[in-house]
C-alpha positions as CSV (number, residue, x, y, z in Angstrom):
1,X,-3.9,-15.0,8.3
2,X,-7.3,-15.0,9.9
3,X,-9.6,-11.9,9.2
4,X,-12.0,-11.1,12.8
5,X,-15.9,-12.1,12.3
6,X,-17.3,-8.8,11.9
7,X,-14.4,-7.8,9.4
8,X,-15.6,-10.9,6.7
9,X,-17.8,-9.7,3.8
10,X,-20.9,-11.4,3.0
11,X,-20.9,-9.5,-0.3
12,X,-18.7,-7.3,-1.9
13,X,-19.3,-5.2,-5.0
14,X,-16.9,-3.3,-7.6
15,X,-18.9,-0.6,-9.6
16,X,-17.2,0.9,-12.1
17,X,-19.2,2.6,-13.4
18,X,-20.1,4.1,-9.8
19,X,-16.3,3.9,-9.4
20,X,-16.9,2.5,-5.6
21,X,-16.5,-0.8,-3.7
22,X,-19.3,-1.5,-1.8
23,X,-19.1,-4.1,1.1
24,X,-21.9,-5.6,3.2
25,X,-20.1,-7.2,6.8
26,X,-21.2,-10.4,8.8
27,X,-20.7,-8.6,11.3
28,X,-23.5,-6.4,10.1
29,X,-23.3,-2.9,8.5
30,X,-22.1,-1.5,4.8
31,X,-18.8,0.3,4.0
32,X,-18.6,2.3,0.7
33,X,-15.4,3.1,-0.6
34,X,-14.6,5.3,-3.5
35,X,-12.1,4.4,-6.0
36,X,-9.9,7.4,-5.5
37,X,-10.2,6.8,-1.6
38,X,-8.8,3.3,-1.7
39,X,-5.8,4.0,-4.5
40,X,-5.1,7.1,-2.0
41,X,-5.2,4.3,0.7
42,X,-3.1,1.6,-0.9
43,X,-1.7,-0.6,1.8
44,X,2.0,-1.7,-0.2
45,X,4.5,-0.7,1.0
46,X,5.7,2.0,-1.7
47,X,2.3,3.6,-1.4
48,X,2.8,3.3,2.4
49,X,6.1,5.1,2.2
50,X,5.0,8.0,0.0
51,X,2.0,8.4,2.3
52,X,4.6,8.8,5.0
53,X,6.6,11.0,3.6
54,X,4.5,13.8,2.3
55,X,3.2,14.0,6.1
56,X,6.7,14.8,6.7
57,X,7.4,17.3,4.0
58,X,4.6,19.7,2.6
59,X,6.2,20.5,-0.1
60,X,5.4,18.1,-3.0
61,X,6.3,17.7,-6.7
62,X,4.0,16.2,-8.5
63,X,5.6,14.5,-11.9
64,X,3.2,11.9,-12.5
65,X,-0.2,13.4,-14.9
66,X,-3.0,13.2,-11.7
67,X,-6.8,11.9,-12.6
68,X,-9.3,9.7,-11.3
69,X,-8.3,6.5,-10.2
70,X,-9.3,3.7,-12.5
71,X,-9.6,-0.2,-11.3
72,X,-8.1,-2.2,-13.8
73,X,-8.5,-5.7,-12.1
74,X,-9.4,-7.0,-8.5
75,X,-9.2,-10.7,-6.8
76,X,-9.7,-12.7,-3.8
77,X,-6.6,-13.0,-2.0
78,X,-7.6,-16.4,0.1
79,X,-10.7,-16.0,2.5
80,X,-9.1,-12.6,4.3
81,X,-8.0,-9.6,1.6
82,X,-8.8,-8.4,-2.0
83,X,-6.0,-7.5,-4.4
84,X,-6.5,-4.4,-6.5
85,X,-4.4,-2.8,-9.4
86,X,-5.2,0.4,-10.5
87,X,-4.9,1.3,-14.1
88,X,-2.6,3.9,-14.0
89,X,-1.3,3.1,-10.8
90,X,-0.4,0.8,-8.2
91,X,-0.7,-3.5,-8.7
92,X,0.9,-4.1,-5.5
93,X,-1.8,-3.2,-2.9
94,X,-3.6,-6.2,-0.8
95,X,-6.6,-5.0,0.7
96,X,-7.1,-7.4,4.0
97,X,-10.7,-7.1,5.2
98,X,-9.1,-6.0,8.8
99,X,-7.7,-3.2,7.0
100,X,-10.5,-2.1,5.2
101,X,-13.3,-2.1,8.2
102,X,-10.1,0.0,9.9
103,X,-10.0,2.8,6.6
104,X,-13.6,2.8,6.1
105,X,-14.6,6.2,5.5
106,X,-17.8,6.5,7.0
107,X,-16.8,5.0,10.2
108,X,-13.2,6.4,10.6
109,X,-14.4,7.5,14.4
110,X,-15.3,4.1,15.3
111,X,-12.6,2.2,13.9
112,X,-11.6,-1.0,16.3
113,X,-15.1,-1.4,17.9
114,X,-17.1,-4.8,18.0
115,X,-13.4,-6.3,17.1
């Protein structure tokens, strides 16, 4: 998989204590993504699904005790994604650096430009 010039980190960051990933782009620019944003944004496909289907139905259930989303380990997935596993949560979710640039929240209007 090959990751698009301006979408390859030069440095990336997990704060916990800031409870953020913070990315720095070749392309130039910074993303900042909280940890509650990218569990919310998990790219598996379970997360994918239940995503999906609470668009589709308002009404939810919640069974699960909610809270802040808590890293419990991340890794380099070859030159072009990050895997993340949340504590209490998700260990399925690879973060490819395409999909990040495309979810980053402080530039969800201009998603796709300079690709």
């Amino acid at each position: 998989m090959t990751t698009a010039e301006g979408h390859r980190p030069v440095d990336l960051t997990m704060d916990k204590t800031a409870r953020e990933l913070r990315i720095e782009w070749a392309g130039g620019g910074k993303s900042v993504y909280g940890f509650d944003y990218l569990a919310a944004m998990c790219p598996c496909a379970n997360c994918r699904e239940k995503r999906a289907e609470m668009e589709n139905n308002p009404l939810r259930v919640v069974s699960d005790e909610l809270g802040p989303a808590e890293l419990g380990d991340a890794s380099m997935v070859g030159r072009y994604a990050l895997s993340i596993t949340w504590q209490a949560g998700c260990a399925s979710g690879i973060y490819s650096f395409d999909y990040l640039r495309s979810i980053d929240p402080g530039n969800l209007g201009e998603a796709g430009e300079g690709s």
